[in-house]
C-alpha positions, -999 to +999 in steps of 0.1 A: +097-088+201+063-100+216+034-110+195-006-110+200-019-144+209-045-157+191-081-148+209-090-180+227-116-202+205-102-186+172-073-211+166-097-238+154-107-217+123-073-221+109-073-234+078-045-265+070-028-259+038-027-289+022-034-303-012-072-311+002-074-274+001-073-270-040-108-271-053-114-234-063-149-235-082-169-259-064-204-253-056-236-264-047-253-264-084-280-241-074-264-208-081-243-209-053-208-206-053-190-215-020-154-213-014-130-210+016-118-172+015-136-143-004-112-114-008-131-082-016-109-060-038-084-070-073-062-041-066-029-050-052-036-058-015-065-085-028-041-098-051-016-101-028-036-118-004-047-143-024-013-150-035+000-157-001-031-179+002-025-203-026+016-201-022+003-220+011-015-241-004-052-229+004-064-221-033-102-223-021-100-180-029-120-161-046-112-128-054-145-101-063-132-072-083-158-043-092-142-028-122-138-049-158-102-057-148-080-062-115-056-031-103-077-007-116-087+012-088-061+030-066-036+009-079-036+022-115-028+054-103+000+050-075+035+069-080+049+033-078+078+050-046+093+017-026+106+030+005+117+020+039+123+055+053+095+055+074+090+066+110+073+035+129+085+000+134+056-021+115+058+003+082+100-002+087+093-036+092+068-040+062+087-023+038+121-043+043+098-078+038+083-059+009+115-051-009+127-081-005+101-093-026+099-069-048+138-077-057+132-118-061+095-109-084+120-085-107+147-110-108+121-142-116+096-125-136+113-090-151+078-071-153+082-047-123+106-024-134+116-017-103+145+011-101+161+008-069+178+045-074+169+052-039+154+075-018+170+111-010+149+129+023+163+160+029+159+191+053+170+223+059+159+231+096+168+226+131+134+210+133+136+187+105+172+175+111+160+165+149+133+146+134+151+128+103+181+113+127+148+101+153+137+081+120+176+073+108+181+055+146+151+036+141+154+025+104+193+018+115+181-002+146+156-026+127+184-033+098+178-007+069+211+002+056+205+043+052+230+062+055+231+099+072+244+129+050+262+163+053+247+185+029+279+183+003+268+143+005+235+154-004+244+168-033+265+147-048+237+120-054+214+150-063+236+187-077+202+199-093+188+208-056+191+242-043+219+239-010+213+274+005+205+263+042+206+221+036+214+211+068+214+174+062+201+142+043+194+102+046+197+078+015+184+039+013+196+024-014+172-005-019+146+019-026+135+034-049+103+030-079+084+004-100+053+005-125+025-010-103+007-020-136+037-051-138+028-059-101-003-064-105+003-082-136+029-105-118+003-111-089-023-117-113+001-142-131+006-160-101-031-163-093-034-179-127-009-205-117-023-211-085-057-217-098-073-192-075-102-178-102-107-136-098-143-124-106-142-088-124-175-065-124-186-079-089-191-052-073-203-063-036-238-049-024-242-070+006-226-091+032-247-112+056-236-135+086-248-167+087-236-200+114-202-197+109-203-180+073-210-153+054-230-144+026-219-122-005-241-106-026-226-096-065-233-085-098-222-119-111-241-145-081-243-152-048-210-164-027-205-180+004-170-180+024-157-190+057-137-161+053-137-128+039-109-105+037-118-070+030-089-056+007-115-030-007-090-001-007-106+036-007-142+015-001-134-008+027-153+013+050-184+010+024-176-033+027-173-031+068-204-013+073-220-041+052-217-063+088-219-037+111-180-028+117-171+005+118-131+010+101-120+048+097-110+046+063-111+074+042-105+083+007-084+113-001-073+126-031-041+126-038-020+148-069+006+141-090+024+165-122+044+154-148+071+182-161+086+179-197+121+176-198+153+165-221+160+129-215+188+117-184+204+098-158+176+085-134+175+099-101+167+093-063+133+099-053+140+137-043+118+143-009+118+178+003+105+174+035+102+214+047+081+214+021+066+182+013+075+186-025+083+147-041+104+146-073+122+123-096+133+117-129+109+094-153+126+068-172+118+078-209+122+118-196+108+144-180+098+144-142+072+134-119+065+159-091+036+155-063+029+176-032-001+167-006-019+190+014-021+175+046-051+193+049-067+178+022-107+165+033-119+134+023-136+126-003-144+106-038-132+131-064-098+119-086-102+151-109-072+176-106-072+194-074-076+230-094-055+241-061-028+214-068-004+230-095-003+265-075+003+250-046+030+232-059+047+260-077+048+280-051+070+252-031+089+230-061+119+263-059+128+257-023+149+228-030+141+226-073+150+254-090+156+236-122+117+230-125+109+265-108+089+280-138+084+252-160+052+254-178+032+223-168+000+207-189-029+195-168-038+170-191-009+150-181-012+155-142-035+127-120-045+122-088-060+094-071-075+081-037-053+074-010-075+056+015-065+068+051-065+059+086-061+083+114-027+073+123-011+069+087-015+026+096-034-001+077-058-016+095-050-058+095-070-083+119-103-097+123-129-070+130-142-067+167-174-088+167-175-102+135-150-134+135-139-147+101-140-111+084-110-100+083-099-065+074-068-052+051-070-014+042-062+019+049-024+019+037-033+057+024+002+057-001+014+027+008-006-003-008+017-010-038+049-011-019+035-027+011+012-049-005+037-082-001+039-081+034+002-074+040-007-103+017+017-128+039+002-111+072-033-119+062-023-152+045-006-164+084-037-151+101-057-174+086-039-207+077-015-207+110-040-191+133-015-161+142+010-138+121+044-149+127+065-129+102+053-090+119+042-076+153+007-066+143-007-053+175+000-016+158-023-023+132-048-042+154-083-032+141-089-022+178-066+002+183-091+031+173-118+024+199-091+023+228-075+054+217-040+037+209-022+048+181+009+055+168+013+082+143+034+075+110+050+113+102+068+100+072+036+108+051+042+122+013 
């Protein structure tokens, strides 16, 4: 595997972890506050980011949260799926890092509730089946251990879904759920530890390059960083344009319903994907079903798409008759903002142009469970100079402007 190398000039911003390093709070006395690293955004990307900055010793971080508390955002209302059934290497490779820590944070701290019931993909044409084994051979190749079913297979992890014309299945069994609430409280927790201090209604309203530095305008003071990591989630576009760099990331909406049922065994994640219909069972009872409209526009609305529930009654009986028919209340469905890039990719790398602001969005449906490994990413980029752990020329903020990208299908 070949990585980037570093832009010439750039390795002497590196930052040397180091006990020297763990001063968060100091400041000029007039107002000021100046620190090493701003990160822009307390959902779980910002968090994670900053975590992976103090853990190497660089606890000079700030983190600049607009609502009154961290995860709040896009974070609060994630489905909390951990998968690494994807259909590109870097979101393969970024999942497997990213369960991997999920499993040591459950097993050292016990708030994620992470459920690793797995994930059940499933298809009943010739179409489908071509395009699922494509994915298997890839997750196989880069060391997930999924395994390929026969339709009777399928239905032995799953005998509520309808079989007439299942033509096949895949299963990972490290995958599976967890309440993002307990990861951001873990993060959070961590932060505490680390001394790195979080700033809550701070919304940024400006961003200004100076020799070297920037300039960060609040609701709580002026900041100034060597660094700034946009993590802003649906709004990073908003924090970009705020220095001239242009990052397609938009916000869509994304829907999710919650079905009453009698209390049972937990189940895979239940992906239908001629139909794009998600279900699994929730832990005290009942189920939580979600369908997006890949036409869906953007846009800043997290009401109920009044189109979401007959859309997704109209699909839920092609592989769930069991919740074909069941009554469902709107007042406990959701949706939130999934903030996309044109190839399904987060964006991760210094923008074009503006060296020491470094970008981290656009994981559309992916922030929570890939929010690990984009917090080491960003974390190597700047202490070491270059990230190490992934091949990040995918996700290369650049990619967009030369007209080379590779489409994640595996979006639901």
């Amino acid at each position: 595997m070949s990585f980037p190398r570093p832009r010439a000039g750039r390795r002497d911003r590196r930052i040397p972890a180091g006990p020297g390093q763990a001063g968060p709070g100091r400041g000029s006395g007039t107002g000021m506050r100046r620190v090493e690293v701003a990160v822009v955004g307390g959902g779980v990307i910002g968090l994670s980011v900053a975590r992976e900055l103090g853990r190497r010793g660089l606890a000079d971080v700030l983190v600049l949260e607009r609502e009154a508390a961290v995860g709040q955002g896009s974070s609060s209302r994630a489905n909390g799926g951990v998968r690494a059934q994807f259909t590109t290497r870097p979101n393969i490779e970024f999942s497997l890092r990213s369960i991997e820590e999920f499993e040591r944070l459950e097993r050292e701290t016990g708030l994620l509730g992470f459920h690793q019931t797995g994930y059940l993909l499933l298809t009943g044409t010739e179409e489908g089946e071509r395009a699922l084994r494509a994915s298997f051979e890839l997750q196989r190749e880069l060391g997930v251990g999924v395994e390929w079913l026969s339709p009777g297979e399928v239905l032995e992890w799953a005998p509520f879904l309808r079989p007439d014309g299942l033509r096949a299945g895949t299963f990972h069994a490290r995958d599976g759920f967890l309440d993002p609430h307990g990861v951001v409280r873990a993060y959070a927790a961590e932060l505490r530890r680390l001394g790195i201090e979080v700033w809550t209604e701070a919304p940024v309203t400006a961003v200004e390059r100076g020799a070297g530095r920037y300039r960060l305008s609040t609701a709580r003071g002026e900041v100034e960083a060597g660094w700034v990591v946009d993590a802003a989630g649906a709004w990073a576009a908003e924090v970009a344009a705020m220095v001239g760099v242009e990052v397609p990331v938009a916000p869509v909406r994304r829907n999710l319903a919650f079905v009453r049922d009698d209390p049972g065994p937990l189940t895979p994640m239940c992906v239908d994907l001629d139909t794009g219909v998600l279900a699994r069972r929730e832990v005290s009872a009942g189920w939580v079903l979600a369908y997006s409209d890949p036409s869906d526009p953007p846009g800043w609305d997290t009401s109920l798409d009044p189109a979401f529930l007959p859309a997704l009654a109209e699909r839920v009986g092609n592989r769930f008759p069991h919740l074909e028919g069941r009554p469902i209340d709107p007042r406990q469905c959701w949706a939130g903002l999934y903030p996309e890039t044109p190839d399904h990719h987060a964006v991760i790398g210094e923008a074009p142009g503006a060296p020491g602001f470094m970008l981290c969005a656009g994981f559309g449906g992916h922030g929570v469970m890939h929010s690990p490994a984009a917090g080491i990413a960003v974390a190597e980029l700047i202490c070491e100079g270059a990230c190490t752990s992934f091949d990040l020329h995918p996700l290369r903020p650049s990619r967009f402007e030369e007209g080379d990208l590779v489409v994640e299908a595996a979006v639901f």
